[in-house]
N, C-alpha and C positions, 0 to 999 in steps of 0.2 A: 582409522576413521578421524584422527586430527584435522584432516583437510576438511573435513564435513564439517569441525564446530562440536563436537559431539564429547570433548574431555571435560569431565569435573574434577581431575587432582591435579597439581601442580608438575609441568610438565619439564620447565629446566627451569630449575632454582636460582641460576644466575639471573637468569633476566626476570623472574620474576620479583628479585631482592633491586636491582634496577629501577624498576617501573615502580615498588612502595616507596623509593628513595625519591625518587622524580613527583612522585605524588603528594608526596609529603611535603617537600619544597613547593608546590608548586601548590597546594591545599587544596587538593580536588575532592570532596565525597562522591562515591558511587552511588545511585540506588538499588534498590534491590528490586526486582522483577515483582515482587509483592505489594511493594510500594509504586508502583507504577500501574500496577491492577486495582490498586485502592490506594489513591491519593491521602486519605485521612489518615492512613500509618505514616506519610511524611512527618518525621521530628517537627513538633512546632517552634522551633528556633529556626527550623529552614524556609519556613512556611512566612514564618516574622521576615527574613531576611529576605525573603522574595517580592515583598509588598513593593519596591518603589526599583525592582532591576525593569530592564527591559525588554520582554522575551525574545528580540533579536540581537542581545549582546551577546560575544561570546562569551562566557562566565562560565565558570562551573555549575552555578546554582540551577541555572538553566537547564539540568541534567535533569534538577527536579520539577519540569514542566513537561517530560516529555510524556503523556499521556494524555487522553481522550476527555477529560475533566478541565478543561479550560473554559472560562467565560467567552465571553462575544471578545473581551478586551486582553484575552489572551494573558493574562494577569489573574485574575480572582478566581477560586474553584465555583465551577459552577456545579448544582446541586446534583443535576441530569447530563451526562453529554450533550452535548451540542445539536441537536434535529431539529430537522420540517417533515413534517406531515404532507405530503403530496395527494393535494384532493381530486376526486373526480372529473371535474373541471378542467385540469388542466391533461390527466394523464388519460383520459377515456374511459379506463376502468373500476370499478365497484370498491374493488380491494383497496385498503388505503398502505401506500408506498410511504416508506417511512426511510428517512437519509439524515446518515450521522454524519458531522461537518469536520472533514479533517484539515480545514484550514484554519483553526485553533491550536495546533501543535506550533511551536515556539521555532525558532531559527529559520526553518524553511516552509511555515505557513501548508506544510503535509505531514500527513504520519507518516509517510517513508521514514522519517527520523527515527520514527519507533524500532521500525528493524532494523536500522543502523546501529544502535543500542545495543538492540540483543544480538547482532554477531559480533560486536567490536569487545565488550564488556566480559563476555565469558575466557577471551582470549587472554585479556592483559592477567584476570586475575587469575590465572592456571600455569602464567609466563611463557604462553604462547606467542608474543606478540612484545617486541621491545620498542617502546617508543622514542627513544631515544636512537636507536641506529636503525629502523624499520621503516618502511612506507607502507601505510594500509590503501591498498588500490581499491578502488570501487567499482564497477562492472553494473553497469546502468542505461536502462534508455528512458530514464527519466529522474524521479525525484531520489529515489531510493542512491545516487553518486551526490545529491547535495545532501545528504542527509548524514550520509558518510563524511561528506567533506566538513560539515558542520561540527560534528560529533567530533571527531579527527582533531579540530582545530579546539576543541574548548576543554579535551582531554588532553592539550601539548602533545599531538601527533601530528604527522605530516600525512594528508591524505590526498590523494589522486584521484581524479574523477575519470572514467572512462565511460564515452558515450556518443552514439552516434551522430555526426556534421549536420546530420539532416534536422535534428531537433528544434524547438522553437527557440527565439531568439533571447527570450527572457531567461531561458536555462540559465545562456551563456552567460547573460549579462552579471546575474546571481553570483556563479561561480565566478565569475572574473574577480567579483569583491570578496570574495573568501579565500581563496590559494594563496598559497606564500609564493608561489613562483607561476608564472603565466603557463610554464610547460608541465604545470600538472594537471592539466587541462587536456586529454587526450580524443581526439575527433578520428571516429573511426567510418570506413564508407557507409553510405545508404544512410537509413529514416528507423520507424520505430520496429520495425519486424527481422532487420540482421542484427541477428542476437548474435548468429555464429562469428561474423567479424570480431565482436566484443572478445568473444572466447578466444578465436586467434590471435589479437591483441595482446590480452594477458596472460597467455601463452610465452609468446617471446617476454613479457615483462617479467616472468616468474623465473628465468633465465636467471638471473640476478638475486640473490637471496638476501635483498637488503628489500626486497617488495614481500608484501604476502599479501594476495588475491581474496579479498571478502567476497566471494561471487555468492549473491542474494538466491539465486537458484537453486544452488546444491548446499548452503548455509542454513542448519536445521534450527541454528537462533532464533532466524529471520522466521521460520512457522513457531514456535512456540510462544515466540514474544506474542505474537498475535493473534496464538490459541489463546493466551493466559488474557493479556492485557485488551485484544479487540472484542472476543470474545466477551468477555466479562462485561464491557462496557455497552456492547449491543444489547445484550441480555434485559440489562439496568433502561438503557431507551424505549426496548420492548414492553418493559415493566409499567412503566412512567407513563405511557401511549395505553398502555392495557387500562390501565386501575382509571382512565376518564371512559372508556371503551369497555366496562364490561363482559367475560366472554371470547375476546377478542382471541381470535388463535394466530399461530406466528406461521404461515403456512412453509413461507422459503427465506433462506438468506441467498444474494445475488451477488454476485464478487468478478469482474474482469481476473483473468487467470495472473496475469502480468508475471511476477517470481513465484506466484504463487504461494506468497504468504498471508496475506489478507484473509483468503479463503478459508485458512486454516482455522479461523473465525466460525467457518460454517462446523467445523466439528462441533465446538463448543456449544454451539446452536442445538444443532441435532441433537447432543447427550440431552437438555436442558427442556428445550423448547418443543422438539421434533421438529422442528424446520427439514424441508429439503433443502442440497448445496445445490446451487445452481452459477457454473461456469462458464461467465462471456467470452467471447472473442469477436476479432474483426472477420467481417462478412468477407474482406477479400483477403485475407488468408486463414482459413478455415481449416485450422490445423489439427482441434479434436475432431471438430464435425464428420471433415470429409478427408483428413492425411492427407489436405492441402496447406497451398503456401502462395506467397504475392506481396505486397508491399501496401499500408494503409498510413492513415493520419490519427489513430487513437491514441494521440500518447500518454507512454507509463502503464501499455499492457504487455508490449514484448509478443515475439513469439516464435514458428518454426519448427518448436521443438515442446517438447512437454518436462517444467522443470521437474527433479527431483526429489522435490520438498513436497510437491502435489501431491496429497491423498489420491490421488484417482481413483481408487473403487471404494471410496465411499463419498462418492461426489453422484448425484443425482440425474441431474440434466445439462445439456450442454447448447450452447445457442450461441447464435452468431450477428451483430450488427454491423451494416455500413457507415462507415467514416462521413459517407456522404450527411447520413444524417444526425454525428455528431457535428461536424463543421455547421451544417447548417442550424442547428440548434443553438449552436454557439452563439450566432449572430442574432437568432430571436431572441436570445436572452437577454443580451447585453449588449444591445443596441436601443436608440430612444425610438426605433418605430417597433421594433421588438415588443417592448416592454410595453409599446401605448396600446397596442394589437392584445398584448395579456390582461389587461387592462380594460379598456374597455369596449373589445367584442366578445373579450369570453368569461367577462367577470370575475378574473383571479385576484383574491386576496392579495393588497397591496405588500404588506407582510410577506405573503408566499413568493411574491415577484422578486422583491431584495434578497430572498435566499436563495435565489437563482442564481445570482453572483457569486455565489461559493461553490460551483460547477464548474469543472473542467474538465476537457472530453472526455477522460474516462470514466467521471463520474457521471454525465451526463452517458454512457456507455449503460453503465447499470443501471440506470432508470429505465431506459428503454428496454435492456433488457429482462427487467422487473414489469413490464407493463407486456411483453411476449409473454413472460414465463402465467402473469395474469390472465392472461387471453385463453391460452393452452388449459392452463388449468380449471377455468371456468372459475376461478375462485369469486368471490362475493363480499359486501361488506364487512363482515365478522373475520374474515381470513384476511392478515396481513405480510406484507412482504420489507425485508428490511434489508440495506445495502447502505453503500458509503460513499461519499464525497471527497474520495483521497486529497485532494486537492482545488483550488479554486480557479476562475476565470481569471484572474490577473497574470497565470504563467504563459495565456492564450491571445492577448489581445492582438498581436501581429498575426496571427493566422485569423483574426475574423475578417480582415482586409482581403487575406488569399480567398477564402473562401465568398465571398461577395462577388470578387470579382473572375473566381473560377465558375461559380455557381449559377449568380445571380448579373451576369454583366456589368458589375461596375455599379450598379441600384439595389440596395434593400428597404422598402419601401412597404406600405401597407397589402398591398398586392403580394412581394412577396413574403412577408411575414403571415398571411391567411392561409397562403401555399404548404410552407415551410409547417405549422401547425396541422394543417388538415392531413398531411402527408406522414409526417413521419411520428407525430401524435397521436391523434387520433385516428389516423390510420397505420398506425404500425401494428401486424399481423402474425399470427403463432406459427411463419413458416422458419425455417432455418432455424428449428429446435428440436433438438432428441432425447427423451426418457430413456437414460438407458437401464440396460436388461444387463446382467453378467457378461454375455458375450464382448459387448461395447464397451463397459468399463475394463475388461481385458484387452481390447485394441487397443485403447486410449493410453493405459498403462504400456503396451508394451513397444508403442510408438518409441517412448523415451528410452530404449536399450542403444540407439542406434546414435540417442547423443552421448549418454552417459557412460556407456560400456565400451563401446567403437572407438569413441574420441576422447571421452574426459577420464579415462583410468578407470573408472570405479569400476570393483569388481563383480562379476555376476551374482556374488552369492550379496554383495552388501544390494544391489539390485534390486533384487528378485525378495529379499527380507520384506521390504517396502509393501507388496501384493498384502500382506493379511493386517487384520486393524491391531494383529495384539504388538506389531511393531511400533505403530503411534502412539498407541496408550503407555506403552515403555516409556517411551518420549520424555515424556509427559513427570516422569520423575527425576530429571535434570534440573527440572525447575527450582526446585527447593536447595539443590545440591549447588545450585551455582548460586541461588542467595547464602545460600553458607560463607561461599568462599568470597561474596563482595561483601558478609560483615566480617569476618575477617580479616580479609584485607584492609578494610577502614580502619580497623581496629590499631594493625600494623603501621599503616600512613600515619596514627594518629588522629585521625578526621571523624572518627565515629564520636556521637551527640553524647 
């Protein structure tokens, strides 16, 4: 199970005494996965020392911003994670929509960063991983290869971004200023739904044992970090929203599938809150829904195939939105007839409108599809829904041109921002969603034999493990075992407070 991310002892001593010597030199501290779920056990020498960096530098210190507790200014701990309240007004229904803003994570303005963390970090400190003679490749159709590449570069590794051509153009721009070399920059065919290319890709890269493939998919880091850390943190937003709210119950958490990490959030949920999970995807490839497939513009959900990392039967409901109506949402947002149309015909807090700039389509993915799962479920004032903002509208502005002028000819205008609202607003509808029953959660799961078992090695029985939840919960005691081994390690670098 190496290749899964799944070791907590030290795996070759050589490169592990490498990587404390590199570390040492180079005075890196690690965090610990504790500290990243609770920013207030950060060392207050680190906390001092953090006061005047810049959350886009690459620094090491920066290690210690990567979690959900950021202010507006990216800089100061803020008390509460970062949310908006999504009122009535704007989303059509009762239930108040509540969205945590992951464009307060440091480097790359997403939490993808976060699970870049949690698979890169357990690797070095087990001497899985030699920075020094390695390349960590990344395998992304969106934030989670700059998050990599970020993390990569402020640990003194060389990381590789792999990621489809088709992607927006701010990706590229991002990356270009990050890479040590222009050719680690790898453009694979198609847009956000050929995952398989990616796979083929680093396929032949893996050829080569000077790479080792962080695939975000089958990277069971990548679900812990964000059992422990998003988790925790949604819970605390829920709390914050309750205690003005009275009462209030947390009916569902809503997650785009994408690696399938985020969602593993909804576990945490579920033990805690009793949340249902409920799993987006794009309407035109509707891959749990309906065992289909097609090509969409949500990007940073991925799809085709069902990752590894997925709990699927203990995921709830499953629902499916068009592209067309994140595109266009896009444009209502963050555009000035957009905003004037939010404003004043439909009376949305000016306040509420500026937080609409920290959406981008796949978060604007999961509102929509928090305002289906709303609809479906008939919920009501007292019942609330909570999801996430992976990322912001500034990694989108080139696609709200495409879309205007795929969409709307070349005009977006008050006419069409009345449209664009009434449509996929207030009128978006509880069809292309399924509560599943056993049998369905069994389809869904066993979709993924035919990526993981067929193509990617894994073997049946580590497969087929995945089916019952007392696998997960196991899981779930890596955690502790691998901050063991980053104080540790600190200890060894010298670095530890």
């Amino acid at each position: 199970m190496t290749r899964l991310g799944l070791e907590t002892e030290i795996v070759d001593r050589a490169v592990y005494a490498r990587t404390v010597e590199r570390f040492r030199e180079k005075r890196i501290l690690l965090p610990t996965f504790a500290e990243l779920a609770d920013p207030e056990r950060i060392p207050p020498a680190v906390t001092d020392a953090l006061a005047d960096l810049d959350p886009d530098e690459p620094h090491p210190l920066n290690l210690f911003r990567v979690h959900w507790r950021n202010g507006a200014d990216r800089k100061a701990l803020s008390e509460v994670p970062e949310h908006v309240v999504l009122p009535a007004e704007l989303t059509g229904v009762a239930a108040p929509i509540i969205v945590a803003l992951g464009d307060r994570f440091p480097l790359i303005r997403a939490h993808k960063v976060l699970a870049a963390y949690g698979c890169l970090a357990p690797r070095l400190v087990t001497g899985q991983f030699d920075p020094a003679r390695q390349r960590a490749i990344w395998p992304s159709t969106g934030n989670y290869c700059r998050g990599g590449v970020a993390i990569s570069r402020i640990m003194d590794c060389r990381g590789v971004a792999v990621l489809p051509g088709g992607m927006s153009a701010e990706r590229f721009s991002w990356l270009a200023s990050w890479v040590r070399d222009p050719g680690d920059v790898i453009r694979t065919p198609g847009r956000e739904s050929n995952v398989k290319e990616i796979y083929d890709r680093c396929a032949e890269l893996e050829q080569d044992e000077r790479n080792v493939i962080f695939n975000q998919f089958c990277e069971f880091g990548n679900h812990l970090v964000h059992y422990l850390c998003t988790g925790k943190a949604l819970e605390e937003v829920f709390r914050a929203v309750e205690s003005a709210r009275p009462g209030l119950e947390l009916a569902a958490f809503v997650s785009a599938t994408g690696s399938a990490g985020t969602i593993a959030a909804g576990d945490y949920l579920k033990e805690r809150c009793g949340a249902r999970i409920v799993a987006a995807e794009a309407l035109e490839c509707p891959t749990m829904l309906m065992n289909g497939f097609g090509e969409h513009n949500i990007q940073g959900i991925g799809d085709k195939h069902i990752p590894l990392i997925h709990n699927v039967t203990n995921t709830d409901i499953v629902t499916a939105i068009s592209d067309r109506g994140t595109d266009a949402l896009n444009a209502l947002f963050n555009t000035d007839a957009g905003r004037e149309h939010l404003l004043r015909e439909r009376g949305i807090d000016g306040r509420v409108i500026e937080c609409l700039a920290h959406f981008g389509l796949s978060s604007i993915c999961n509102v929509l599809a928090a305002i289906k799962t709303a609809k479906r479920l008939k919920l009501g004032a007292g019942q609330a829904i909570i999801t996430v903002a992976t990322d912001g509208a500034d990694l989108y502005a080139s696609e709200i041109k495409k879309a205007i002028d795929g969409q709307f000819r070349g005009r977006f205008g008050q006419q069409e921002a009345a449209r664009v609202f009434e449509e996929h607003l207030f009128g978006q509808g509880a069809e292309h969603l399924m509560v599943l029953d056993l049998i369905d959660r069994d389809r869904v799961f066993n979709l993924g034999y035919f990526t993981w078992v067929e193509q990617q090695g894994v073997t049946l029985a580590e497969f087929e493990a995945r089916r019952g939840q007392g696998f997960w919960r196991g899981l779930r005691e890596l955690i502790p075992r691998w901050d063991e081994r980053i104080r540790a390690f600190n200890r060894e670098t010298g670095m530890a407070p």
